[in-house]
C-alpha positions as CSV (number, residue, x, y, z in Angstrom):
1,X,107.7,77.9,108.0
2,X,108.4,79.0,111.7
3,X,107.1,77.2,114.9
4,X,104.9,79.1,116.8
5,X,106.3,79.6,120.2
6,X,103.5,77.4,122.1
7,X,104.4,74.6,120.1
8,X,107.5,74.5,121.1
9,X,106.9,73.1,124.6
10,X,104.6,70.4,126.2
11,X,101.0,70.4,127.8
12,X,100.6,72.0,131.1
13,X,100.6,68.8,133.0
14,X,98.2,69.8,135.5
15,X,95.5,69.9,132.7
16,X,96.9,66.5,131.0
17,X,96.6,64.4,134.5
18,X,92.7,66.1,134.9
19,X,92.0,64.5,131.3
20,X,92.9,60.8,133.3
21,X,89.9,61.2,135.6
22,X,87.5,61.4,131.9
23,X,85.1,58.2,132.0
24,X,86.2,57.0,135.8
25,X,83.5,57.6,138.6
26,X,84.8,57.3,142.1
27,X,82.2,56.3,144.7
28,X,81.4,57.7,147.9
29,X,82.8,54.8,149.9
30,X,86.0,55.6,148.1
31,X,86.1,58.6,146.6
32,X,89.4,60.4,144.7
33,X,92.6,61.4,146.4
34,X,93.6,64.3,144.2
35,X,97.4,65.1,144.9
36,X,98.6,66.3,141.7
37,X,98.4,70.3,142.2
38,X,100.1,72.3,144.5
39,X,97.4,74.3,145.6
40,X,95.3,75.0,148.7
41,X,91.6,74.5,147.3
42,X,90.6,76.2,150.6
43,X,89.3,80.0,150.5
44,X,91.6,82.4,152.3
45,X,90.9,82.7,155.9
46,X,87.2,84.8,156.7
47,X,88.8,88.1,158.1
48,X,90.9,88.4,154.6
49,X,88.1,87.7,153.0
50,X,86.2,90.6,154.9
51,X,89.2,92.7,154.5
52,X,89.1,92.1,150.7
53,X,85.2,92.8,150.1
54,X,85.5,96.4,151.7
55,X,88.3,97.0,149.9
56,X,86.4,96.5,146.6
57,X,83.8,99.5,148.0
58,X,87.1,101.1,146.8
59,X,86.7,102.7,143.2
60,X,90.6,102.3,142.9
61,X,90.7,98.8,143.3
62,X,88.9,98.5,139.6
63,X,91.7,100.8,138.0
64,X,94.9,100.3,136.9
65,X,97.4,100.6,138.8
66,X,101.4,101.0,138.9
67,X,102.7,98.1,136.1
68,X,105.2,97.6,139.6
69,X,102.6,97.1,142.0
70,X,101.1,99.2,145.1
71,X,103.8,101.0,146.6
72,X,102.6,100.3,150.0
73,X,102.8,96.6,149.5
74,X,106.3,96.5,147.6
75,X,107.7,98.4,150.5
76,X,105.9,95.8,153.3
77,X,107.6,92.8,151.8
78,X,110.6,95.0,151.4
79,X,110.2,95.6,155.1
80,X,109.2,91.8,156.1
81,X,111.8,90.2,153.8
82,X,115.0,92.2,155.4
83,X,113.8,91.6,158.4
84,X,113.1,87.6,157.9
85,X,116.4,87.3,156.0
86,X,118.3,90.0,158.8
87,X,119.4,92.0,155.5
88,X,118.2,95.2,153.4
89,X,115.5,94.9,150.8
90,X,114.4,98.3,149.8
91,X,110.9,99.0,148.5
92,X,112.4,99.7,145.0
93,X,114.0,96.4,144.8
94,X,110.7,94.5,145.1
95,X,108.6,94.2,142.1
96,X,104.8,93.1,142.4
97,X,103.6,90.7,139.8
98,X,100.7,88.7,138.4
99,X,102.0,85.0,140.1
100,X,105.3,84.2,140.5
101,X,105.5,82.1,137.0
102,X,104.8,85.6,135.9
103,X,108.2,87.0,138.1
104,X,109.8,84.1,136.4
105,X,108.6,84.6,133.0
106,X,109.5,88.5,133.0
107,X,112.8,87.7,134.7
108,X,113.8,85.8,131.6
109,X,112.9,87.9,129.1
110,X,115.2,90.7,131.1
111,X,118.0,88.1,130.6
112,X,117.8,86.0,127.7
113,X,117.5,86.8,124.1
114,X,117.2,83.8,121.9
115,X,119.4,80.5,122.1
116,X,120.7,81.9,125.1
117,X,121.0,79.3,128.1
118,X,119.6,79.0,132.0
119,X,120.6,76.2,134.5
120,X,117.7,74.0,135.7
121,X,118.0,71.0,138.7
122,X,116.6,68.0,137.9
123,X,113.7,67.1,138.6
124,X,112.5,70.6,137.7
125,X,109.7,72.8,138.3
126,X,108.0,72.2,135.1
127,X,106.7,75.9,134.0
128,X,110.0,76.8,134.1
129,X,110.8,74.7,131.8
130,X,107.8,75.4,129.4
131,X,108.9,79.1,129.4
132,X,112.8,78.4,128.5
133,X,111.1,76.8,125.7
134,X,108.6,79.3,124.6
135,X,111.3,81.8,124.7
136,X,113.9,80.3,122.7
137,X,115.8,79.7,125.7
138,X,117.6,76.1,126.3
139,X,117.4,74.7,129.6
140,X,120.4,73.0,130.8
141,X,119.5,70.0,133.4
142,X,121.8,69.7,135.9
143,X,121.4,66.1,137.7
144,X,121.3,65.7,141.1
145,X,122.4,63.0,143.7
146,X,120.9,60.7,145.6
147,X,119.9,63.9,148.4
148,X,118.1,65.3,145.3
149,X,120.6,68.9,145.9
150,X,122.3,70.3,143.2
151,X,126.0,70.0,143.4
152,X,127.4,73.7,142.5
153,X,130.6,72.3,141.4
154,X,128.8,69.9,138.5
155,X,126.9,73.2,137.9
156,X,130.0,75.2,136.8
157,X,131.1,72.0,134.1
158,X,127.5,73.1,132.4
159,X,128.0,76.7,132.1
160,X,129.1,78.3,128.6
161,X,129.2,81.6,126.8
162,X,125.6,81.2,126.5
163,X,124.1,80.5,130.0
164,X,122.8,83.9,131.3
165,X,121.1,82.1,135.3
166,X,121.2,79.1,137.6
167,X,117.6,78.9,138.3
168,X,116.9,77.0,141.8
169,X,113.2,76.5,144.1
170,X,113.7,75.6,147.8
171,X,111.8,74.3,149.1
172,X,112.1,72.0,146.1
173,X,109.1,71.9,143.5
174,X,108.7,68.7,142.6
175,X,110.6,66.7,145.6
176,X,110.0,68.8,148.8
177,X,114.0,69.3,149.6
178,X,115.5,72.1,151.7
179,X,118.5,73.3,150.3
180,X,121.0,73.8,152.4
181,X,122.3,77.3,153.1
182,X,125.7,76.3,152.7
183,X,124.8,75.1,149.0
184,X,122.5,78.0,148.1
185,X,125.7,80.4,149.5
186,X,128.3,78.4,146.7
187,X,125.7,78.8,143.8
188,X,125.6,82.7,144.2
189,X,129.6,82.8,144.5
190,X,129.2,80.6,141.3
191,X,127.2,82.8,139.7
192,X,128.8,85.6,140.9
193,X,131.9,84.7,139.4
194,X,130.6,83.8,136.4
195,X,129.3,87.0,135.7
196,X,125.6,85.3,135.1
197,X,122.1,85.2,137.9
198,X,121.0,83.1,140.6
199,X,117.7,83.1,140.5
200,X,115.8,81.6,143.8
201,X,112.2,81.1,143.9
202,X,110.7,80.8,147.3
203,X,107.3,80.1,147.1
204,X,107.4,78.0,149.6
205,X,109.7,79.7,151.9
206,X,106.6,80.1,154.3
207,X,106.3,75.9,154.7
208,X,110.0,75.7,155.4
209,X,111.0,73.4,158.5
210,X,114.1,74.8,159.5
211,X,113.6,78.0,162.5
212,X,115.5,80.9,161.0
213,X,116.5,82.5,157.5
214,X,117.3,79.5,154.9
215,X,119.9,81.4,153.9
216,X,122.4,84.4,153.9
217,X,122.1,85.8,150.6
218,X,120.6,89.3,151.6
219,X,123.4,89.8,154.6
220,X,125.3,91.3,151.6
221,X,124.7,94.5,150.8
222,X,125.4,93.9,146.7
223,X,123.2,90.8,146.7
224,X,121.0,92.4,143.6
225,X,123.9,92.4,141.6
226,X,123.7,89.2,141.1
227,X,120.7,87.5,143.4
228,X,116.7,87.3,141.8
229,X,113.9,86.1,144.4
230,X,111.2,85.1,143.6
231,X,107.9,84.7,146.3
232,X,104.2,84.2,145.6
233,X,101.0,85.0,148.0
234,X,98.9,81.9,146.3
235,X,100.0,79.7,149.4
236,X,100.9,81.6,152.2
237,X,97.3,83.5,152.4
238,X,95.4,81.0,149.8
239,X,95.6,83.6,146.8
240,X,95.9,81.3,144.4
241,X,92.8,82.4,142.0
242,X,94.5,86.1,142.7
243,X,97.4,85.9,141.2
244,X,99.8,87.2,143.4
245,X,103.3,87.3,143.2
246,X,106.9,89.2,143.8
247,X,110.3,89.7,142.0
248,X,113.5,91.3,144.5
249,X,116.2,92.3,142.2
250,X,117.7,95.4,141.2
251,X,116.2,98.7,140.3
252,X,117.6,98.4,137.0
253,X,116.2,94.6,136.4
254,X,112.9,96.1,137.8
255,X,112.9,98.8,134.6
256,X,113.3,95.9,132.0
257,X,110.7,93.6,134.4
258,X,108.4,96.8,134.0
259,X,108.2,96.6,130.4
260,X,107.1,93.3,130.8
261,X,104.4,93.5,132.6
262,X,102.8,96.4,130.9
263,X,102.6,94.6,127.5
264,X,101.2,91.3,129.0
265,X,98.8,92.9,132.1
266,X,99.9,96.0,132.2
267,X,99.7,95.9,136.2
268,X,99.1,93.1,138.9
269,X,95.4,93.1,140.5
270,X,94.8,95.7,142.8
271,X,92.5,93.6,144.8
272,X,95.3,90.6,144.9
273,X,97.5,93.2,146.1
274,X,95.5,94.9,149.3
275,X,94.7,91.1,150.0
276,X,98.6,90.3,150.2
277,X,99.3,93.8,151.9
278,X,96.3,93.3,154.3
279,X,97.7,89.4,155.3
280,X,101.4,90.9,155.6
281,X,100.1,93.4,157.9
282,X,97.6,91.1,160.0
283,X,97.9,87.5,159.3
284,X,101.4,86.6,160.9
285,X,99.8,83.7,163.8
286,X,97.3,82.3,161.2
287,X,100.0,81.7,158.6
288,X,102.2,80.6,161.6
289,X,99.5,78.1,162.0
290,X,99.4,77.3,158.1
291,X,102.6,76.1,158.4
292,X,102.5,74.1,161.4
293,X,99.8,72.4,159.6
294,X,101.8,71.7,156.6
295,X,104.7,70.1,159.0
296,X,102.3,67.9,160.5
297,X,101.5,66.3,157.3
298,X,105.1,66.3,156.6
299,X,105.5,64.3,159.6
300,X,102.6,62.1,158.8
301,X,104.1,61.3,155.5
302,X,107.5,60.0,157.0
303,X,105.7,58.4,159.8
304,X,103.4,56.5,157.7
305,X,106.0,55.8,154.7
306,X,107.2,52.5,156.3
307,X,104.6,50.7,155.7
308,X,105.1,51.0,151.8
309,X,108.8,50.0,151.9
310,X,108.3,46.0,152.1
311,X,106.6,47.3,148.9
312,X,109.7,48.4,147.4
313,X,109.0,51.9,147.4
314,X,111.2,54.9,148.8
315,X,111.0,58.4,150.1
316,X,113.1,60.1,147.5
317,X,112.3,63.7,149.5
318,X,109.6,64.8,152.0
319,X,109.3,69.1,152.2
320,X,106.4,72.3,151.9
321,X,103.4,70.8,150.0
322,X,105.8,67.8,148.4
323,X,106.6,64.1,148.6
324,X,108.9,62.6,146.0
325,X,108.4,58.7,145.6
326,X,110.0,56.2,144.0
327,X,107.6,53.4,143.3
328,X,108.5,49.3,142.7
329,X,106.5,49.0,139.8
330,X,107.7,47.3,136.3
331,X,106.7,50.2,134.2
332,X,107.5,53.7,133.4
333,X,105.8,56.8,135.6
334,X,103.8,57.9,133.0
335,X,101.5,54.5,132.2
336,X,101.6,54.0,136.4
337,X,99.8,57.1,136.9
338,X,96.8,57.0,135.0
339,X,96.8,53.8,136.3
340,X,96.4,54.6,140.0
341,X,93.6,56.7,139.2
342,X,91.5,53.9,138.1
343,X,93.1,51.5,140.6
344,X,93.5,53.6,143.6
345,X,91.6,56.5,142.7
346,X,94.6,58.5,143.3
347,X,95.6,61.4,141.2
348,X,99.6,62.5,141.1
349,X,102.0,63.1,138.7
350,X,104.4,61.1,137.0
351,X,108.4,62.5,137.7
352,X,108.3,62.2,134.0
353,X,107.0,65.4,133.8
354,X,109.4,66.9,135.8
355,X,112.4,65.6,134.0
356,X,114.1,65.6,130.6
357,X,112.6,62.9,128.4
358,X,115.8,60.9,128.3
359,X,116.0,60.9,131.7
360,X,115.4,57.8,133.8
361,X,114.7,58.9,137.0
362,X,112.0,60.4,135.5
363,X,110.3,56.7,134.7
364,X,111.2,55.4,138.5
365,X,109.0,58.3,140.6
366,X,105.9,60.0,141.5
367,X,105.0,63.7,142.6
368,X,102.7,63.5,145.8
369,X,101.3,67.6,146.6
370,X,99.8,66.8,150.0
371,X,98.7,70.8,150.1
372,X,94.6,69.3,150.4
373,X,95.5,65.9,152.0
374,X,95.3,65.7,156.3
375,X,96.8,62.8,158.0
376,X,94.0,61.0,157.7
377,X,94.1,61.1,154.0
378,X,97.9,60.4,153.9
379,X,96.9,57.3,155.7
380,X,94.3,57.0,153.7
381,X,97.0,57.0,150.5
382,X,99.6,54.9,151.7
383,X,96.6,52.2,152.2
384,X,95.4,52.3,149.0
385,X,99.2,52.5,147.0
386,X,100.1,49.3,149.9
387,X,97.5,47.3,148.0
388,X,98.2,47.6,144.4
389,X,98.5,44.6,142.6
390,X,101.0,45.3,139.8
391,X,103.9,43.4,138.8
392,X,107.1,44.6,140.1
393,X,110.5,45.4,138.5
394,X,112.9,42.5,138.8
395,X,115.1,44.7,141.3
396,X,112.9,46.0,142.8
397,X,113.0,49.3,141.1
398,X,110.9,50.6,138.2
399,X,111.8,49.3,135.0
């Protein structure tokens, strides 16, 4: 008898962590810190919201429309992306899609047939990883250092006959890291000359400290012969329950991408889209403003982090909606977890999910999403994980 193709991967782990909070009450004096989602829980900003209830007086916006998405908004991100990037993205390079695990999802099954092979940093995103494995796909963890950036030259010992992308987010999902341009530059000559895809999500690309492009890749005219971006609209104009998302790769790609998307939604949501067209076009200072938000709780997280190091914990990576912790504790990630939700009344995710099951890194951190947490609740946090009373790994470390 077969496997079915669910079975073959793990439980979304945003839905296992919510199962922690079953039976625990949190009162009001001290009520939950939930940091395990990436996710604004805010509702997009009131003139979008305007924008997006005339545009349902529309009788379009209730039809299907192009399996590619509006023309009018794959040619604004076109526009917006060449000139954030100082390159040339053109309208039909830019696929619109349901989410961006949805651009990732179709992008794979453009790539890979089964047993085929994609390149993953560790810690990784962990729907990618769920979708290599529903596909048939094997993911191939590549370890990274101490910096938590993947070395391209230990990337080229893992590829084979088989591996078909290098998959890479930055800013990082789960640890928060900017890759550097000069290492995002040496895995698309790797790929390049492999003959295989890079394929770079930026959903967070909007919460990314550095002033500039974070990279070069679209300087070169060819780049979709051998460059995939990914973006999403859930965070930069709090889309989330719209689903929302983009693909920039070749025409051709797009064709097979197309196919895709008409068997599974058959097109992305037309009111989704005129939002994300509507906040391209008229949202540029308030997402500037987003984003200076974000870097202020960035800062408030490596401000405030000393205080937990006589602890023995560390700031593994700080970046967009992420912290990366290791904690002291003598026990594994997964059993600290649900612990500090009926300790602290803190809800994040063990690294555990994040990481291949036989690897340890995996047992020594935590996943902070600070998205929905000010620097008052940072503060808050760091109080609350400062006073856990837990017995601590002989070095220090997590057991």
């Amino acid at each position: 008898m077969t496997t079915p193709r669910t079975a073959a991967t793990f439980r979304p782990p945003i839905m296992a962590a919510r199962a922690w909070l079953n039976g625990v009450s949190f009162p009001a004096d001290r009520p939950l810190i939930n940091v395990s989602q990436a996710a604004p829980v805010a509702p997009p900003p009131q003139a979008l919201r305007r924008a997006m209830a005339e545009a349902l007086e529309d009788t379009a916006t209730h039809l299907y429309g192009p399996d590619l998405g509006l023309p009018a908004l794959r040619s604004e991100l076109a526009a917006r992306w060449s000139d954030w990037y100082g390159g040339t993205v053109l309208p039909e390079q830019v696929g619109i899609t349901s989410g961006c695990n949805q651009a990732f999802a179709a992008i794979i099954a453009s790539l890979c047939g089964e047993g085929d092979e994609v390149i993953l940093p560790v810690p990784w995103y962990f729907n990618h990883k769920m979708w290599l494995d529903m596909s048939g796909v094997r993911a191939v963890p590549l370890s990274t250092g101490p910096d938590l950036v993947p070395d391209p030259q230990a990337a080229a010992a893992l590829i084979t006959p088989r591996t078909r992308a290098i998959a890479l987010v930055s800013p990082n999902n789960p640890t928060g890291v900017e890759y550097p341009a000069e290492v995002i530059h040496a895995f698309r000559d790797l790929a390049r000359d492999a003959g295989i895809q890079l394929i770079l999500d930026e959903t967070y690309r909007d919460f990314d400290s550095r002033s500039g492009a974070p990279h070069d890749l679209l300087h070169d005219p060819d780049w979709a012969d051998t460059v995939i971006v990914l973006y999403s609209f859930s965070k930069s104009f709090r889309l989330t329950g719209h689903r929302v998302g983009a693909v920039m790769t070749s025409p051709e790609r797009l064709e097979e991408v197309e196919k895709f998307i008409d068997a599974v939604t058959i097109c992305p949501s037309q009111l989704g889209q005129r939002a994300a067209l509507w906040g391209l076009q008229n949202l540029t200072q308030w997402l500037a403003g987003e984003r200076a938000e974000i870097l202020s709780r960035r800062a408030a997280i490596e401000t405030g982090f000393p205080r937990l190091e006589p602890q023995g914990w560390h700031l593994r990576g700080v970046g967009a909606y992420f912290a990366y912790l290791e904690h002291p504790f003598a026990m594994s990630a997964d059993a600290l977890a649900p612990l500090l939700v009926r300790q602290a009344h803190v809800l994040a995710l063990p690294a555990t999910m994040f990481t291949p099951r036989d690897d340890a890194t995996g047992a020594r951190h935590i996943r902070v999403a600070f998205a929905n947490v000010d620097a008052a609740g940072i503060a808050t946090l760091f109080e609350r994980l400062e006073t856990l009373s837990l017995p601590l790994a002989p070095t220090g470390g997590a057991a």
